[in-house]
C-alpha positions as CSV (number, residue, x, y, z in Angstrom):
1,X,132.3,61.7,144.2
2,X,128.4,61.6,144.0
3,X,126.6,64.0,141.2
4,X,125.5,65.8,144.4
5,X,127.8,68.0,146.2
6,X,127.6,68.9,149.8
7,X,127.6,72.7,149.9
8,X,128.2,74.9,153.0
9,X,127.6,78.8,152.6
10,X,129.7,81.6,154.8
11,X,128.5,83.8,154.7
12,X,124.2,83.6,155.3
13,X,122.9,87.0,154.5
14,X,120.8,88.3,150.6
15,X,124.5,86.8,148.4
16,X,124.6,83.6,150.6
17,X,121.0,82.7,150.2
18,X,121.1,83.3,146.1
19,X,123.9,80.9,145.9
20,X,122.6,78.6,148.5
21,X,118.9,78.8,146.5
22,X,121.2,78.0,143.3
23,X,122.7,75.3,144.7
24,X,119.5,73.5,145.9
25,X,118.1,74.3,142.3
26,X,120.9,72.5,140.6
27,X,120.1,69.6,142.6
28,X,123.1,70.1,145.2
29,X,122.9,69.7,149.2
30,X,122.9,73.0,151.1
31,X,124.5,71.1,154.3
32,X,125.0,74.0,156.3
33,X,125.7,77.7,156.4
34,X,128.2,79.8,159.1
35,X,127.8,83.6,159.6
36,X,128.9,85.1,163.2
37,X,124.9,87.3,163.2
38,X,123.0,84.9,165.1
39,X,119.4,86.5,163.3
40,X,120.6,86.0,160.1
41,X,122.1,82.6,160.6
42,X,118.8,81.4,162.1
43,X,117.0,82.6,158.9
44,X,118.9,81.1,156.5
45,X,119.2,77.7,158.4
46,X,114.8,77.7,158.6
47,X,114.8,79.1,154.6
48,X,117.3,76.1,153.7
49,X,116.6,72.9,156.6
50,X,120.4,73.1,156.7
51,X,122.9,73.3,160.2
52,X,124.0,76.6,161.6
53,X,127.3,77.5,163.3
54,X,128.9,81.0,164.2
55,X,132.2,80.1,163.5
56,X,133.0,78.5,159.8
57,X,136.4,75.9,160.8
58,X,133.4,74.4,163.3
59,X,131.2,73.7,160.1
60,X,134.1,72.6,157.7
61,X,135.0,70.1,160.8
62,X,131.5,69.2,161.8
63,X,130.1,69.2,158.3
64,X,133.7,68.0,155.9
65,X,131.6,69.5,152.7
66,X,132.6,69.0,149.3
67,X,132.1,72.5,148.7
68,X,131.7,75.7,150.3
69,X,131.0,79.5,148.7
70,X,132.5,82.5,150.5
71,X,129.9,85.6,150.3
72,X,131.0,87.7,153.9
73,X,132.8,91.2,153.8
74,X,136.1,91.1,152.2
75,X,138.6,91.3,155.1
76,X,137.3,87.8,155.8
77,X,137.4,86.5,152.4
78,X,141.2,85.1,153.5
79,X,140.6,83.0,156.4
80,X,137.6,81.5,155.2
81,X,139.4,80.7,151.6
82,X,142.6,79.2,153.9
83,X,140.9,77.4,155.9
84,X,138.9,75.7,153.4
85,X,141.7,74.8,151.3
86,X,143.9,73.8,153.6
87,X,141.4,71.1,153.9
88,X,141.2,70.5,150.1
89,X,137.8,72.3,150.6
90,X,136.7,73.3,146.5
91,X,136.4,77.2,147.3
92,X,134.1,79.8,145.6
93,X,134.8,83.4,146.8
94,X,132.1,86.9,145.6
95,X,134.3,88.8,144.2
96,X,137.1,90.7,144.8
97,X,139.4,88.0,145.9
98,X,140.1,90.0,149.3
99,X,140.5,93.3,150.8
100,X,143.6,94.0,150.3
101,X,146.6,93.1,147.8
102,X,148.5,91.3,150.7
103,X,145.5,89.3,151.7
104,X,145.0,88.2,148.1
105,X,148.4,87.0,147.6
106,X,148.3,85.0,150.2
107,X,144.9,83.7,149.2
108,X,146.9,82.6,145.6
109,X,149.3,80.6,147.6
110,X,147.0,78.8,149.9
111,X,145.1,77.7,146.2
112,X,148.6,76.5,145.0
113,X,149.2,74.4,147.8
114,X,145.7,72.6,147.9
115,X,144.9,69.9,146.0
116,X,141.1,71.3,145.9
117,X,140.5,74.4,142.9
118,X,139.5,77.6,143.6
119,X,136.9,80.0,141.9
120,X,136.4,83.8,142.1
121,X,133.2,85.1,142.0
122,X,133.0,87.0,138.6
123,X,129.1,86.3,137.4
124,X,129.1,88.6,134.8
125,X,131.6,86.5,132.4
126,X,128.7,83.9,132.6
127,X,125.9,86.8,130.8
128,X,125.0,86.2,127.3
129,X,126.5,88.9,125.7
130,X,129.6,87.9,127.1
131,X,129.0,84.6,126.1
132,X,128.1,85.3,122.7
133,X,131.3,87.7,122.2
134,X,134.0,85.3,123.5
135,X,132.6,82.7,121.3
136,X,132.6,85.0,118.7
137,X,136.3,86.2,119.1
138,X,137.9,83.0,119.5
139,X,136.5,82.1,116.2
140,X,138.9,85.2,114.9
141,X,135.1,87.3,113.8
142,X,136.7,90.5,115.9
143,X,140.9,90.0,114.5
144,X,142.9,91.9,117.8
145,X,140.8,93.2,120.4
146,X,143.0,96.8,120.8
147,X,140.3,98.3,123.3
148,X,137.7,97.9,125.8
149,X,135.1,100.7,127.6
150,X,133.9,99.6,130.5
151,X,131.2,101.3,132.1
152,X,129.6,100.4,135.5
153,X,127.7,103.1,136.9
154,X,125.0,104.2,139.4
155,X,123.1,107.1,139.4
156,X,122.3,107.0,143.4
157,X,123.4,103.5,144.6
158,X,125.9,103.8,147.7
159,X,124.8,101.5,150.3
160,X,123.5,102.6,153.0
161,X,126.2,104.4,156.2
162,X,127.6,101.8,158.3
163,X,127.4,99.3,156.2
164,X,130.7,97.1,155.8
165,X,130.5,98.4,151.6
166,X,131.6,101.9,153.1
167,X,134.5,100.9,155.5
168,X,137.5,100.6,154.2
169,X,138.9,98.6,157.1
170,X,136.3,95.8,156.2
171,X,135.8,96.3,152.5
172,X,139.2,97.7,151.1
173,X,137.4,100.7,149.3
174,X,134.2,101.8,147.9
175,X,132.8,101.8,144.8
176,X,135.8,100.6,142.6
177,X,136.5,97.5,145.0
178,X,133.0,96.8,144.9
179,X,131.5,97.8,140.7
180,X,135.1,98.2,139.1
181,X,136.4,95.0,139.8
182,X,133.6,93.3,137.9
183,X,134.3,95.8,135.1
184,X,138.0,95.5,135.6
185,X,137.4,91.5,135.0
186,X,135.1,91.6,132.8
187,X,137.0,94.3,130.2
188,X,140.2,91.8,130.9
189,X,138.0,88.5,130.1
190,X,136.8,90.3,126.5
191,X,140.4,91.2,125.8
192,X,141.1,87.5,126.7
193,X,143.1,88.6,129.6
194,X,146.0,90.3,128.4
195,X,148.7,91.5,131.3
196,X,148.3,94.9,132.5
197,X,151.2,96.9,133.0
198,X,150.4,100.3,133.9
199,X,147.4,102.4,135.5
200,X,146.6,105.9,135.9
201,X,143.0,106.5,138.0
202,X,141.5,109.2,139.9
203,X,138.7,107.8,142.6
204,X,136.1,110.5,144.2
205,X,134.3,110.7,147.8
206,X,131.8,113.6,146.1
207,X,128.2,112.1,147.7
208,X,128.9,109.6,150.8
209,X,129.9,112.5,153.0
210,X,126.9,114.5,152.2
211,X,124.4,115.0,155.0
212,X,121.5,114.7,152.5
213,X,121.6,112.3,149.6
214,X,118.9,111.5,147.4
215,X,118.3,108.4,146.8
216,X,114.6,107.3,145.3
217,X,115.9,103.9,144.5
218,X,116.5,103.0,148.0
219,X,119.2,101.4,147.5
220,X,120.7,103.4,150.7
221,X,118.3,102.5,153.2
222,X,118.3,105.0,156.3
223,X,120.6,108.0,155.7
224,X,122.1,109.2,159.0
225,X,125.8,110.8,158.8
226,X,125.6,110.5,162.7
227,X,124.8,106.8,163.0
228,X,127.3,105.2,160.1
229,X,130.9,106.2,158.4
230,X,132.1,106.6,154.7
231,X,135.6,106.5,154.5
232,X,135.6,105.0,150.7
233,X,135.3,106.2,147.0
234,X,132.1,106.4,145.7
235,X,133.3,106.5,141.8
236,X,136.2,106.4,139.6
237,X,137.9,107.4,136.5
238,X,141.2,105.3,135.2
239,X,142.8,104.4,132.3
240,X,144.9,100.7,131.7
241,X,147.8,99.9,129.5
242,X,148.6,96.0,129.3
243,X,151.9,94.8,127.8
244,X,150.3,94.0,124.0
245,X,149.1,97.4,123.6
246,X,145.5,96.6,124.4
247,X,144.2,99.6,126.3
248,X,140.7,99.6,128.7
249,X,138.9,103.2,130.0
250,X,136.8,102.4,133.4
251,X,134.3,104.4,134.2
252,X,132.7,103.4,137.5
253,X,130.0,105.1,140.4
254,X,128.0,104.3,143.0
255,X,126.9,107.6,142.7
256,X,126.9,110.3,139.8
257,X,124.5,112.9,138.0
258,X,124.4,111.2,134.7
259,X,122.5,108.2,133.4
260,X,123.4,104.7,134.9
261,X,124.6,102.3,132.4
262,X,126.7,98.6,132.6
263,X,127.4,99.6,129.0
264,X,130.4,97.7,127.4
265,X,132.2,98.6,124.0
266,X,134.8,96.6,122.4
267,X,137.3,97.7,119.9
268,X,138.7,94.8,117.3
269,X,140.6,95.6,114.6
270,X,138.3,93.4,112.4
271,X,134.8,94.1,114.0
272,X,133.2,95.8,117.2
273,X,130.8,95.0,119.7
274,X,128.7,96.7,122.6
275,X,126.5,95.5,125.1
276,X,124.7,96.5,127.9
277,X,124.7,94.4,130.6
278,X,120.9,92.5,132.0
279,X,120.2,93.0,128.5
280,X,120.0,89.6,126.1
281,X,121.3,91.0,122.7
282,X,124.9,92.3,121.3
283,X,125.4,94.8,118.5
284,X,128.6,93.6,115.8
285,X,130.1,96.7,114.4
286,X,132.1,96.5,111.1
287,X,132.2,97.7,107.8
288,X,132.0,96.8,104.2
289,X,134.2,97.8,100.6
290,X,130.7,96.7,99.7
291,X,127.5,98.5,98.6
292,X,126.1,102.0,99.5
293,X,125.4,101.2,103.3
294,X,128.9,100.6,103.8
295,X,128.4,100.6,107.9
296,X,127.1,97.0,109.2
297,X,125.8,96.6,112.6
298,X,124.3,93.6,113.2
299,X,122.3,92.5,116.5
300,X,122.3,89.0,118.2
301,X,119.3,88.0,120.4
302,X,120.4,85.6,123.4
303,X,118.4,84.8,126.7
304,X,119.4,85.4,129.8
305,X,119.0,82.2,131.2
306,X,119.9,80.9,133.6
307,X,121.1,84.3,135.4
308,X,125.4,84.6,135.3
309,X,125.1,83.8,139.1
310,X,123.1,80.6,138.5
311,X,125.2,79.6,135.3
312,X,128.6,80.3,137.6
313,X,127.0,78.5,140.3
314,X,126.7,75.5,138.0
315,X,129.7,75.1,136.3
316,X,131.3,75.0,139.6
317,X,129.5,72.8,141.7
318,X,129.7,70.2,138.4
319,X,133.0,70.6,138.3
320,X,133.4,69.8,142.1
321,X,131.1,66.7,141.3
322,X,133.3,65.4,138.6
323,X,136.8,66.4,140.6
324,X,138.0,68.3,137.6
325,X,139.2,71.9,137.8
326,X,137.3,74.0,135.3
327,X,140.1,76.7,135.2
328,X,138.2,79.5,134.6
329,X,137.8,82.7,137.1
330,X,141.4,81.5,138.4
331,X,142.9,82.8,141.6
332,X,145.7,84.1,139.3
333,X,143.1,86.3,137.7
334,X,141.6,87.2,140.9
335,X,145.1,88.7,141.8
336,X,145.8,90.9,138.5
337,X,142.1,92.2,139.5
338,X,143.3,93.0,142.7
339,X,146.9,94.3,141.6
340,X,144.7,96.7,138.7
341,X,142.5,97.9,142.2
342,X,145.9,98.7,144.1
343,X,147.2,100.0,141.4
344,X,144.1,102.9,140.6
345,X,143.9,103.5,144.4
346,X,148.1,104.2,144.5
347,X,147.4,105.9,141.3
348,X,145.3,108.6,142.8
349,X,146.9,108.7,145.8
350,X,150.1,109.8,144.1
351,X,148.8,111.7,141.0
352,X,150.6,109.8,138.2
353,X,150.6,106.2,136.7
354,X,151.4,103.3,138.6
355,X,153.7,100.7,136.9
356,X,152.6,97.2,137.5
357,X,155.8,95.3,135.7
């Protein structure tokens, strides 16, 4: 195959245009994009000199890309994902992997019967500090990661009422489905992706029902109770036991009075580390036999660059130029993701732990 890979985008709206802007950074071919809003479709085919169509099976037949990156609402992560692969389309699909557990499964299988790889979209494993901690703990610095904090949380940040992000019909929940799972991943990832085998979570609709909210980021655009639903969970609490012991707390909100933080701690039974996330360094906890400052903690200055969108966006599309599977941010993974999600939202459905084994 060429070093330049044909990309088509479904997906056209703010995600689709970043990846579709990476992609033509990289030096890649933004062939065409398919999103069923006929304003936003015209604006990203102008922004990108690239075709348009409503409907993606007409672009994967008209266009036959190498390539194509999923970014619409969840429900339709599946058919765009099956379709593609069906015709050994290389597939990157935002995160989660789907809506639901059902669809995600069945997601898995189409990727097992295609000869082309699939990729979920889990940016964050491609940050520095991440970087600089796996690289770290394969090299035996941390000994047994035993466990993980993982904290993703807004202050005000629920997207705005009738929005797809706060229907569960079209997005599969609120705040964990769309924060936790990059936390969920991203705690697993640091572990080195142990299997989880039990969760216990509570989720909360405490601010999306309200008829005022306060908001003086923005984030939630025009807030009218009449004109949009919430039906989701606008933060979380849960608590996950895989089957070596290792243990992760999540703590996740789109909304929450208490200071926002994408803070990450990690507990090795030979050295720490924490992290915030969009920042470039990592602090190394340990301590010494040695001397009167026995505590060591030790900071690492990295650069965030390129961005862990642009980074993910570039191993794959290299990896569809060379036809080699780069077997990271697997489907599998996608699915024990999606299994954890199911599993909190059962969890506090039921009031008690949810076995996953």
């Amino acid at each position: 195959m060429s070093e330049t890979v044909r990309v088509g985008i479904v997906g056209c709206g703010g995600m689709g245009r970043t990846h579709a802007h990476n992609a033509r950074e990289h030096g890649h071919h933004v062939v065409a994009g398919a999103d069923v809003v006929e304003d936003v479709r015209n604006a990203f085919t102008d922004q990108f000199d690239a075709a348009g169509y409503a409907n993606h099976e007409r672009m994967y037949d008209a266009e036959d890309p190498d390539a194509v990156i999923i970014t619409t609402p969840n429900k339709f992560h599946e058919p765009a994902a099956v379709d593609a692969l069906e015709r050994d389309i290389a597939v990157l699909c935002e995160k989660p992997l789907a809506h639901n557990l059902d669809s995600a499964a069945r997601i898995v299988e189409a990727a097992e019967a295609s000869d082309a790889f699939f990729m979920v979209g889990f940016h964050n494993r491609f940050t520095t500090p991440a970087d600089v901690f796996t690289t770290r703990r394969d090299a035996g610095e941390f000994g047994d990661v035993d466990h993980v904090e993982a904290n993703y949380l807004r202050r005000r940040g629920i997207p705005g009422l009738g929005s797809w992000f706060t229907n569960r019909e079209l997005s599969g929940g609120g705040a964990l489905i769309d924060l936790g799972v990059h936390a969920i991943d991203l705690a697993l990832y640091l572990a080195d992706y142990p299997e989880v085998v039990e969760v216990s979570g509570v989720t909360r609709a405490e601010f999306g029902t309200r008829d005022e909210y306060a908001d003086p980021d923005g984030w939630a655009g025009n807030w009218d109770t009449s004109e949009g639903g919430f039906d989701v969970d606008d933060s979380v609490s849960a608590f996950i036991r895989c089957a070596d012991d290792t243990t992760i707390s999540l703590e996740v909100s789109w909304a929450a009075n208490r200071e926002p933080t994408h803070e990450f701690h990690v507990w090795g039974t030979d050295a720490g580390a924490q992290f915030e996330l969009g920042e470039e360094d990592l602090t190394l906890l340990s301590c010494t036999t040695e001397g009167t400052d026995q505590y060591v903690d030790t900071t690492l200055d990295g650069e965030i660059e390129p961005s862990g969108h642009a980074a993910e966006d570039e191993l794959f599309l290299d990896a569809v130029a060379a036809g080699e599977d780069p077997e990271i941010n697997t489907p599998e993974q996608g699915l024990q993701v999606q299994r954890v999600i199911d599993a909190i939202y059962r969890s506090s459905e039921e009031g008690g732990a949810v076995r996953l084994d």
